[in-house]
mmCIF file of the N, C-alpha and C atoms, coordinates in Angstrom:
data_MODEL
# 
_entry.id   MODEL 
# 
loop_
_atom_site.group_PDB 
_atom_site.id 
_atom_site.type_symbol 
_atom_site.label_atom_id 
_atom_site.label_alt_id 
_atom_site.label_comp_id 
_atom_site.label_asym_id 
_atom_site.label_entity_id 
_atom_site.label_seq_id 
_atom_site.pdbx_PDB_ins_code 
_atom_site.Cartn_x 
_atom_site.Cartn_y 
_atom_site.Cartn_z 
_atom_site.occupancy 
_atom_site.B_iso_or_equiv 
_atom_site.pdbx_formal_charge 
_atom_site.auth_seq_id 
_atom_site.auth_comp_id 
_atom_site.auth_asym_id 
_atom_site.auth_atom_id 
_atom_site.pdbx_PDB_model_num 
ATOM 1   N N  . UNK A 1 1  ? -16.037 -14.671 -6.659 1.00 0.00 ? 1  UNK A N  1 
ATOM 2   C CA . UNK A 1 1  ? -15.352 -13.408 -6.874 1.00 0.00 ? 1  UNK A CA 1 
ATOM 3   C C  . UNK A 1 1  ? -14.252 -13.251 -5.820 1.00 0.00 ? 1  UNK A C  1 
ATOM 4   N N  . UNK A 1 2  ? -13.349 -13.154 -5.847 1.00 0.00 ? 2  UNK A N  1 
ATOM 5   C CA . UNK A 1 2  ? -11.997 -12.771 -5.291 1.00 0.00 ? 2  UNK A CA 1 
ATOM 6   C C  . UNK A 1 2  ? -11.917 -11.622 -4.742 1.00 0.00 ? 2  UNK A C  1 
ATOM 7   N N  . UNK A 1 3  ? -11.648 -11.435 -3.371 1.00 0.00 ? 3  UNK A N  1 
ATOM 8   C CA . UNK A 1 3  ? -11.573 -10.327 -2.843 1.00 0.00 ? 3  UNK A CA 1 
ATOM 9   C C  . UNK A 1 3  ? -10.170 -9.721  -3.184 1.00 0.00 ? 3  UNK A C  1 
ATOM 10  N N  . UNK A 1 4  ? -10.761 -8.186  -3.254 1.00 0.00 ? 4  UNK A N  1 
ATOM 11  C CA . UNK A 1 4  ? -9.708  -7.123  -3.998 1.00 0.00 ? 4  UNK A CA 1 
ATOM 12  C C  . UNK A 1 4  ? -8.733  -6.782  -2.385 1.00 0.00 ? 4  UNK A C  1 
ATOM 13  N N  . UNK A 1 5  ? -7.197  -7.023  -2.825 1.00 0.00 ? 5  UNK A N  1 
ATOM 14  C CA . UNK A 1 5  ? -5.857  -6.612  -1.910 1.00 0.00 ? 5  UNK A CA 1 
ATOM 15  C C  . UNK A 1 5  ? -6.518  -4.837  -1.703 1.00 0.00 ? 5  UNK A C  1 
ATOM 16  N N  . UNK A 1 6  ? -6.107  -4.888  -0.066 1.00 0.00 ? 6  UNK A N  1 
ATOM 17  C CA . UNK A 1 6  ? -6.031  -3.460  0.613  1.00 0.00 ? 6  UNK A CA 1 
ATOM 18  C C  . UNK A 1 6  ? -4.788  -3.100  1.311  1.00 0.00 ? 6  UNK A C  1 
ATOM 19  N N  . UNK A 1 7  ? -4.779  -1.843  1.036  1.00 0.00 ? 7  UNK A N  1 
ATOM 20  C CA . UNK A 1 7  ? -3.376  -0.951  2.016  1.00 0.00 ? 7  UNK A CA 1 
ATOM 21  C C  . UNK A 1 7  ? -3.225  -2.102  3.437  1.00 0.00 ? 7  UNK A C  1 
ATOM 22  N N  . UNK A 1 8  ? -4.368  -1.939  3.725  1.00 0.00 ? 8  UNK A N  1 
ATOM 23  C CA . UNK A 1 8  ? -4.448  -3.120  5.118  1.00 0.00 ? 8  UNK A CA 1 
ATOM 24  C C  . UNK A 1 8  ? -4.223  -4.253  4.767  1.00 0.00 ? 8  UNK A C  1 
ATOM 25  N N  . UNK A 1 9  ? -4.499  -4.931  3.703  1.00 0.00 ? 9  UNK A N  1 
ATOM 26  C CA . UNK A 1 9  ? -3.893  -6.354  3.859  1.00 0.00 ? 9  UNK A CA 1 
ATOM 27  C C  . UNK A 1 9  ? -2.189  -6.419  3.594  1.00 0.00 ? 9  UNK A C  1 
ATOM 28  N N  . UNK A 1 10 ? -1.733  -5.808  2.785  1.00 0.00 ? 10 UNK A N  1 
ATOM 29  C CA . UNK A 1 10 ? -0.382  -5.249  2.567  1.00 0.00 ? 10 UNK A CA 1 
ATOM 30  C C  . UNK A 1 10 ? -0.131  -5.130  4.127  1.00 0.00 ? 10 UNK A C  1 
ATOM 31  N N  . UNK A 1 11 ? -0.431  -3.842  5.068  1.00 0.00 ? 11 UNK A N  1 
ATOM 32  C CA . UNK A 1 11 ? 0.039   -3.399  6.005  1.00 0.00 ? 11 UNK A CA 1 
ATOM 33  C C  . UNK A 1 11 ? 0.520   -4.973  6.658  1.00 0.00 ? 11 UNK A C  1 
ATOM 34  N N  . UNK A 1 12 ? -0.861  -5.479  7.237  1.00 0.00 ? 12 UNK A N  1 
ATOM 35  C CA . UNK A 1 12 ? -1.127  -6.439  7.464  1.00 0.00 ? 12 UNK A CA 1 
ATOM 36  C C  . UNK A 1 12 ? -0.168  -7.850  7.520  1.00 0.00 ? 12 UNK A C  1 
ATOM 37  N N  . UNK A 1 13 ? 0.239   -7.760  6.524  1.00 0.00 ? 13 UNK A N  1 
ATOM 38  C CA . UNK A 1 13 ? 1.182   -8.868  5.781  1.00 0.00 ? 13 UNK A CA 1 
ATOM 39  C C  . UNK A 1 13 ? 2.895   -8.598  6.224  1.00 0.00 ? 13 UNK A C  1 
ATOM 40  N N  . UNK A 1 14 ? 2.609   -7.577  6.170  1.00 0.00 ? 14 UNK A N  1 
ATOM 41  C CA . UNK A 1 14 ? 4.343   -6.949  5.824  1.00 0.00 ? 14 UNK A CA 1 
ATOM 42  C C  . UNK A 1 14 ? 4.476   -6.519  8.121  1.00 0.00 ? 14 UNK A C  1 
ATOM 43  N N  . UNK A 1 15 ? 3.391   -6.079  8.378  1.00 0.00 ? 15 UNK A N  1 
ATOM 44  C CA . UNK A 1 15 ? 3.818   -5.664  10.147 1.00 0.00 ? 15 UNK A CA 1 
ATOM 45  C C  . UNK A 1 15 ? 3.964   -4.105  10.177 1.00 0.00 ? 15 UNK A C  1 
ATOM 46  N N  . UNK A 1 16 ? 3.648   -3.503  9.423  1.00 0.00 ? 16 UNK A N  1 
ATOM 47  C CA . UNK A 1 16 ? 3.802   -2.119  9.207  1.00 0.00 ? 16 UNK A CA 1 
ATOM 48  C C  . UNK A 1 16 ? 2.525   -1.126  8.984  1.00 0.00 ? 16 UNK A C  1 
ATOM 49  N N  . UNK A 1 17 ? 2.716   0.039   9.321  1.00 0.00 ? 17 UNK A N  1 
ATOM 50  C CA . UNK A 1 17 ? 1.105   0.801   9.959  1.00 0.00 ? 17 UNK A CA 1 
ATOM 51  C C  . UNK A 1 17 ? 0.496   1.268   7.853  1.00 0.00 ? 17 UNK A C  1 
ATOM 52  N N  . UNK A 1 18 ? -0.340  1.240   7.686  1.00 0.00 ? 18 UNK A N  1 
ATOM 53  C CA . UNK A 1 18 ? -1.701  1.701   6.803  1.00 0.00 ? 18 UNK A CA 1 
ATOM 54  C C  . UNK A 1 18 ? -0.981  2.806   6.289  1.00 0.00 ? 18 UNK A C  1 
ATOM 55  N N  . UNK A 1 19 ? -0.256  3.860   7.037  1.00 0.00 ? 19 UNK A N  1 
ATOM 56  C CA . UNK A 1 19 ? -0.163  4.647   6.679  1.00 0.00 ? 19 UNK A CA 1 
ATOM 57  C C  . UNK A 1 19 ? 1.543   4.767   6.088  1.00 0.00 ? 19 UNK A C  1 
ATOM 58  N N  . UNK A 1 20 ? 2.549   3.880   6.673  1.00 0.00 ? 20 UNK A N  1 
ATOM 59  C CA . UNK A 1 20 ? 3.554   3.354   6.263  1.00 0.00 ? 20 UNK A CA 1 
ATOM 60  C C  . UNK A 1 20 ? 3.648   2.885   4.541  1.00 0.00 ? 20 UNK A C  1 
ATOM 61  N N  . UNK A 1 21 ? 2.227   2.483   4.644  1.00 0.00 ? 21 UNK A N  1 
ATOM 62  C CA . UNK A 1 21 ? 2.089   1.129   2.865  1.00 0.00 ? 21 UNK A CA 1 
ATOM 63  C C  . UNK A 1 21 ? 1.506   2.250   2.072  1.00 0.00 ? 21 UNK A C  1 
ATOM 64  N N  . UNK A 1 22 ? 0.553   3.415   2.430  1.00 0.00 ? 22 UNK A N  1 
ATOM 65  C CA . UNK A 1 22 ? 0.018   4.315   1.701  1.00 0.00 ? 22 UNK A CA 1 
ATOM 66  C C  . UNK A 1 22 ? 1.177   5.412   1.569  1.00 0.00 ? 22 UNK A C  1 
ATOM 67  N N  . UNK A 1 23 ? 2.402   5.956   2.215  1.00 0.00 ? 23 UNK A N  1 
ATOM 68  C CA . UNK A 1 23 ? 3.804   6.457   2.141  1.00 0.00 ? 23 UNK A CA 1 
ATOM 69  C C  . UNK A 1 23 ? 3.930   5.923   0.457  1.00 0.00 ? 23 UNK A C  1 
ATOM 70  N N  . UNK A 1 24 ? 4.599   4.950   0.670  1.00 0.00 ? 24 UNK A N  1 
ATOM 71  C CA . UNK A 1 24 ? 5.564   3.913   -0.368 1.00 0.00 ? 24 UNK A CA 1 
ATOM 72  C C  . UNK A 1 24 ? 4.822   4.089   -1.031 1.00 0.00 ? 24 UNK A C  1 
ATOM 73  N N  . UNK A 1 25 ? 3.776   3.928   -1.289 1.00 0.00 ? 25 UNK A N  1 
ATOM 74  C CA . UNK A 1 25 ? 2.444   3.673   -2.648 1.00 0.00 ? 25 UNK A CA 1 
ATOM 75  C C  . UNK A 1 25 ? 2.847   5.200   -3.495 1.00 0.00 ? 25 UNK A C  1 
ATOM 76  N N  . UNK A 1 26 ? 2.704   6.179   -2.503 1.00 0.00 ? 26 UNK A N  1 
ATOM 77  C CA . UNK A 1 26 ? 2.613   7.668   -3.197 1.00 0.00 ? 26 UNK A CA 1 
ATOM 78  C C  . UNK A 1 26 ? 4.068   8.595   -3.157 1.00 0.00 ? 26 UNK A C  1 
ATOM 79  N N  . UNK A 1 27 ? 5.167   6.805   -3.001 1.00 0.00 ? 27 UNK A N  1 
ATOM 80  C CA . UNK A 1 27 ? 6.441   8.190   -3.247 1.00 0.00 ? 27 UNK A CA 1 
ATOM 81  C C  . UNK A 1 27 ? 6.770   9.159   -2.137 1.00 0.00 ? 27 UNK A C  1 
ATOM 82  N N  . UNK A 1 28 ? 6.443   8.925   -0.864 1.00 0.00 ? 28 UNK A N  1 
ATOM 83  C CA . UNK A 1 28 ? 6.846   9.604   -0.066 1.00 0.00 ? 28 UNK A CA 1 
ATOM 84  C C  . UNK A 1 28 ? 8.000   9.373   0.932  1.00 0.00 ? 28 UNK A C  1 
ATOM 85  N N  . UNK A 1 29 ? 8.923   9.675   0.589  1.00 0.00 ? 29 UNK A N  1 
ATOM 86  C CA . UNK A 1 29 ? 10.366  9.083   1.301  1.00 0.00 ? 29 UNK A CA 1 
ATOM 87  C C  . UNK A 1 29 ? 10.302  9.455   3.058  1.00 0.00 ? 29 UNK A C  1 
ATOM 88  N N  . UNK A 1 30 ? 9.525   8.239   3.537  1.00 0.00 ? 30 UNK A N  1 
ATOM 89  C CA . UNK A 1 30 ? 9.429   8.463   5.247  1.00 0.00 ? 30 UNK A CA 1 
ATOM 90  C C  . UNK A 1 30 ? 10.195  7.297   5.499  1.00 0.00 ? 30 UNK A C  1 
ATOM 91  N N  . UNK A 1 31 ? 10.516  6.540   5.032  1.00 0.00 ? 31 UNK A N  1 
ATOM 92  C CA . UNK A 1 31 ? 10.743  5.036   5.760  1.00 0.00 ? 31 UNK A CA 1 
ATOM 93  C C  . UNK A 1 31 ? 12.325  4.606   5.251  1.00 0.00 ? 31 UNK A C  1 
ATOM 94  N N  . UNK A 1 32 ? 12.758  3.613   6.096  1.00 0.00 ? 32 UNK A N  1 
ATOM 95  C CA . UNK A 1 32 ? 13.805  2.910   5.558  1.00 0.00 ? 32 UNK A CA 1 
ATOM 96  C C  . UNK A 1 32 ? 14.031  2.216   4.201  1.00 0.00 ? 32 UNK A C  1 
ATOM 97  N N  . UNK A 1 33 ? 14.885  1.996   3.686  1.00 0.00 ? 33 UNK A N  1 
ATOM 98  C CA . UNK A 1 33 ? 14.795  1.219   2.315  1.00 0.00 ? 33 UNK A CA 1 
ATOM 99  C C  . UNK A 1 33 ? 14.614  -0.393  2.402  1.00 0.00 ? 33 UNK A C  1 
ATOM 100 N N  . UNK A 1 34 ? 14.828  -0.749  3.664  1.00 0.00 ? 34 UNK A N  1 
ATOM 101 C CA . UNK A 1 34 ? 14.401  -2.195  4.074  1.00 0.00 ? 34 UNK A CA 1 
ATOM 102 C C  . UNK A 1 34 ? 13.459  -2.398  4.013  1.00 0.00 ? 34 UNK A C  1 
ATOM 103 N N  . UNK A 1 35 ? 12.434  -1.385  5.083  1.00 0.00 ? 35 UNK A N  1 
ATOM 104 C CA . UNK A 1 35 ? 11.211  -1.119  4.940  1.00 0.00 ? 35 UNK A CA 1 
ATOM 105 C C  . UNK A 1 35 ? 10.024  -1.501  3.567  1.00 0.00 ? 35 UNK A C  1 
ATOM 106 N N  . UNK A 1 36 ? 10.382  -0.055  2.856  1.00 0.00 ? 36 UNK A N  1 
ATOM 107 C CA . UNK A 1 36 ? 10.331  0.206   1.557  1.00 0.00 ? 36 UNK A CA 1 
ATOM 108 C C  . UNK A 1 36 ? 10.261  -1.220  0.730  1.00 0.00 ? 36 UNK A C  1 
ATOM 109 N N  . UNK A 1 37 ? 11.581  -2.046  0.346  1.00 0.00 ? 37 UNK A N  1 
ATOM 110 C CA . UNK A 1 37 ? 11.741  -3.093  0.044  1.00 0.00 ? 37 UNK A CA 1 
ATOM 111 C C  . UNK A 1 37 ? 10.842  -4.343  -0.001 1.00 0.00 ? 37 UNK A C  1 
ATOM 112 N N  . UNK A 1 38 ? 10.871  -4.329  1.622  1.00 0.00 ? 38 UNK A N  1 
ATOM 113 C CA . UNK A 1 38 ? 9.461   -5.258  1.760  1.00 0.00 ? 38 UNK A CA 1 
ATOM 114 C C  . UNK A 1 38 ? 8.202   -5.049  1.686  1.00 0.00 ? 38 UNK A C  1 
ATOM 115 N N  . UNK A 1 39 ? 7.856   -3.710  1.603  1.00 0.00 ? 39 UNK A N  1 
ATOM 116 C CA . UNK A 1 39 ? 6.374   -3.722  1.615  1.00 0.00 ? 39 UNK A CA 1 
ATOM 117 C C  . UNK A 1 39 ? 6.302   -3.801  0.038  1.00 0.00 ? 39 UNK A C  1 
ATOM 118 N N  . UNK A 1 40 ? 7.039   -3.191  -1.062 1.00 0.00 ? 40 UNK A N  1 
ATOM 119 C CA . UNK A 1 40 ? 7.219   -3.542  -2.546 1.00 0.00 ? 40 UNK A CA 1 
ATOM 120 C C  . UNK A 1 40 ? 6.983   -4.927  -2.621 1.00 0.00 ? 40 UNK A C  1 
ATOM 121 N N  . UNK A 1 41 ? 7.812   -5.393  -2.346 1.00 0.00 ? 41 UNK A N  1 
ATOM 122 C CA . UNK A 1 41 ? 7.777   -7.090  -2.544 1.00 0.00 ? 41 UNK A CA 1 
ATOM 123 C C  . UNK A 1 41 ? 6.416   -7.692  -2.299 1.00 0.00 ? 41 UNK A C  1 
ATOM 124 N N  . UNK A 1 42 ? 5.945   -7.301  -0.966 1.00 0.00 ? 42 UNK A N  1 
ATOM 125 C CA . UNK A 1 42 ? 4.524   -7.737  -0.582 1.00 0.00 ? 42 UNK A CA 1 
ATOM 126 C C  . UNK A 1 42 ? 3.373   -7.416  -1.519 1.00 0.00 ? 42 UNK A C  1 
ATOM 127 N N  . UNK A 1 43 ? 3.692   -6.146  -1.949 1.00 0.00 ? 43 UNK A N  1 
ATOM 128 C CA . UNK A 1 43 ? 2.498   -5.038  -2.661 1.00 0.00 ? 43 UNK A CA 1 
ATOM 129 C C  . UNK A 1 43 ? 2.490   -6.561  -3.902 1.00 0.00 ? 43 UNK A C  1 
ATOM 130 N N  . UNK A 1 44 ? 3.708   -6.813  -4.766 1.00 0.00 ? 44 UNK A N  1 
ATOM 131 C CA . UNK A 1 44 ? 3.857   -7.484  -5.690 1.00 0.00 ? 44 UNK A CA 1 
ATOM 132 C C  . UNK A 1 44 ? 3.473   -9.091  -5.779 1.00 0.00 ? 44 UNK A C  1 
ATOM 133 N N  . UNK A 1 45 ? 3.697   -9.402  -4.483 1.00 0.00 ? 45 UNK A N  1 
ATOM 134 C CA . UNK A 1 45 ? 3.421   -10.905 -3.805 1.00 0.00 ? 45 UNK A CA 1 
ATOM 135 C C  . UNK A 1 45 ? 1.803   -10.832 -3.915 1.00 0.00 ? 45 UNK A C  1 
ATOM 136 N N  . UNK A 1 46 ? 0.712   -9.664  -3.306 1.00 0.00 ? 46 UNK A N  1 
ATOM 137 C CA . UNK A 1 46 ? 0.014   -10.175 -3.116 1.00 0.00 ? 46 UNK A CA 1 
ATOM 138 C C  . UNK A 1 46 ? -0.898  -9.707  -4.189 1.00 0.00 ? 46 UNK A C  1 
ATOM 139 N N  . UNK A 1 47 ? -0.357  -9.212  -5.021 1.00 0.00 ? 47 UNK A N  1 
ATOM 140 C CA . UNK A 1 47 ? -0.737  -8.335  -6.472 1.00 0.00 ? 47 UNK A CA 1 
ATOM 141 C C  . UNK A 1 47 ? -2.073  -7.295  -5.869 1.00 0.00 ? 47 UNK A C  1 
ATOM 142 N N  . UNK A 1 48 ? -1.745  -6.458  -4.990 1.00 0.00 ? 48 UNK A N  1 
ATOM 143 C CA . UNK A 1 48 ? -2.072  -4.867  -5.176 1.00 0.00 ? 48 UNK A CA 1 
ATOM 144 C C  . UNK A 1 48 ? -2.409  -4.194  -6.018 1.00 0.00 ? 48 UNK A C  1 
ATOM 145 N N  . UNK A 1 49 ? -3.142  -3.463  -6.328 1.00 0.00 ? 49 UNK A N  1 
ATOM 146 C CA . UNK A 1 49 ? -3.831  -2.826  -7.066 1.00 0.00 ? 49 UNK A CA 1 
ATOM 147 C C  . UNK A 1 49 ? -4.390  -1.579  -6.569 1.00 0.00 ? 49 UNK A C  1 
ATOM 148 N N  . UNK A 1 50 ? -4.008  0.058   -6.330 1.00 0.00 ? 50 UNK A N  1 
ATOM 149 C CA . UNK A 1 50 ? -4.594  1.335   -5.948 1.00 0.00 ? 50 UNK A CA 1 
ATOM 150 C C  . UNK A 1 50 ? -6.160  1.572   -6.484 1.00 0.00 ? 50 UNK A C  1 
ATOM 151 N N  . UNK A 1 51 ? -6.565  1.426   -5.279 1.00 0.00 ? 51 UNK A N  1 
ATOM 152 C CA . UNK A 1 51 ? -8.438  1.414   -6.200 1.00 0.00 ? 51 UNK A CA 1 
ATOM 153 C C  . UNK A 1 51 ? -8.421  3.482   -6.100 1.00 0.00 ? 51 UNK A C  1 
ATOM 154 N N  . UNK A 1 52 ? -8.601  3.219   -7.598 1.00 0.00 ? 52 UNK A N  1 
ATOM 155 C CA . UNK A 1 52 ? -8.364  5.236   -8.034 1.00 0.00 ? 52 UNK A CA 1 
ATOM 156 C C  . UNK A 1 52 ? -9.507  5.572   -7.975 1.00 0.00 ? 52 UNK A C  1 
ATOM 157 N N  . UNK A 1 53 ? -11.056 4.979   -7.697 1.00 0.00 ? 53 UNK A N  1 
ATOM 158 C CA . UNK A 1 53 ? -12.009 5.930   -6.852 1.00 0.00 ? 53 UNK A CA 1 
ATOM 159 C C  . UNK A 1 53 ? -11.908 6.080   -5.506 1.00 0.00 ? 53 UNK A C  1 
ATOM 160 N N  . UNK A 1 54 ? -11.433 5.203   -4.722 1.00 0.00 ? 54 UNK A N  1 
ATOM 161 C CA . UNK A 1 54 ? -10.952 5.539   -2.954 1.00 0.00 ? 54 UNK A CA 1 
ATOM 162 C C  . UNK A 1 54 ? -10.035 7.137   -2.954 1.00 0.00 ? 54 UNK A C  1 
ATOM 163 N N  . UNK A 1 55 ? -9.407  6.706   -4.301 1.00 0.00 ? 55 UNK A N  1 
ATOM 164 C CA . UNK A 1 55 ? -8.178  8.067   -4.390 1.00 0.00 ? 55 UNK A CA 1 
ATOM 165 C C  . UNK A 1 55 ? -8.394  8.932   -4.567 1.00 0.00 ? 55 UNK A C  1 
ATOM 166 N N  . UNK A 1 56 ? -9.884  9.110   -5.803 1.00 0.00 ? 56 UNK A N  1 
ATOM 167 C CA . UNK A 1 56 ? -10.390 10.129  -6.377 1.00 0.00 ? 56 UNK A CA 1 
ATOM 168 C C  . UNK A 1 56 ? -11.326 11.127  -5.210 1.00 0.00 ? 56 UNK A C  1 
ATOM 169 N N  . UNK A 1 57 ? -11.815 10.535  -4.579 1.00 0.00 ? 57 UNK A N  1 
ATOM 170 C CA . UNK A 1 57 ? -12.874 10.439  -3.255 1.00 0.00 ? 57 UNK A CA 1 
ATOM 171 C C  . UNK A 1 57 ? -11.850 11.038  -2.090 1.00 0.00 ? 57 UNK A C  1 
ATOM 172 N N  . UNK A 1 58 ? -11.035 10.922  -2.167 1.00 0.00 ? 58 UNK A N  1 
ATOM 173 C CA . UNK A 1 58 ? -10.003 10.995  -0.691 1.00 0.00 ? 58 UNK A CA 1 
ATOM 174 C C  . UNK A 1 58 ? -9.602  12.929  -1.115 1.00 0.00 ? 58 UNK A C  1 
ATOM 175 N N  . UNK A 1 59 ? -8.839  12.996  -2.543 1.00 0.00 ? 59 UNK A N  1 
ATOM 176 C CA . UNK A 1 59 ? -8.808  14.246  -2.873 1.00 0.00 ? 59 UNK A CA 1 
ATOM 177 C C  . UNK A 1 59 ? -9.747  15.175  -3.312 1.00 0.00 ? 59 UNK A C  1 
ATOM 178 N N  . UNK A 1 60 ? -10.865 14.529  -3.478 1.00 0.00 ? 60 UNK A N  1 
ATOM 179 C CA . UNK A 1 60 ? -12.040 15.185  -4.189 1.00 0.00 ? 60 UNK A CA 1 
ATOM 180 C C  . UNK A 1 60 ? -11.506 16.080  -5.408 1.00 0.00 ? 60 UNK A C  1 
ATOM 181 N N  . UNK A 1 61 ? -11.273 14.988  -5.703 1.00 0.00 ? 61 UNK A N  1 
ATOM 182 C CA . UNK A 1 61 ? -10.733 15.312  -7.318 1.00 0.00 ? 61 UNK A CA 1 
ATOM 183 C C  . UNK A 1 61 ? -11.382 14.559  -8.416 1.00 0.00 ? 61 UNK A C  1 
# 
């Protein structure tokens, strides 16, 4: 079984903080477009995937 890509391995990959890769994920215009750019690319490189019970759980929604 293949371990499932995290905000942290993204972060991880790209040199940029958890909370930088969770920004970009949700559309929040904090960062440069260079930035931005590469962590996209990475998200896509390392095929990412938003696990939507972490999400569901986080908003208690």
């Amino acid at each position: 079984m293949e371990k499932k890509v995290t905000i942290r391995d993204v972060a991880a990959y790209t040199g940029v903080s958890r909370t930088t890769v969770s920004n970009i994920v949700n559309g929040i215009n904090k960062t440069s477009e260079e930035t931005k750019e590469k962590v996209l690319k990475a998200i896509k490189e390392l095929n990412y995937q938003p696990d939507f019970t972490a999400i569901s759980l986080s908003k208690k929604k």
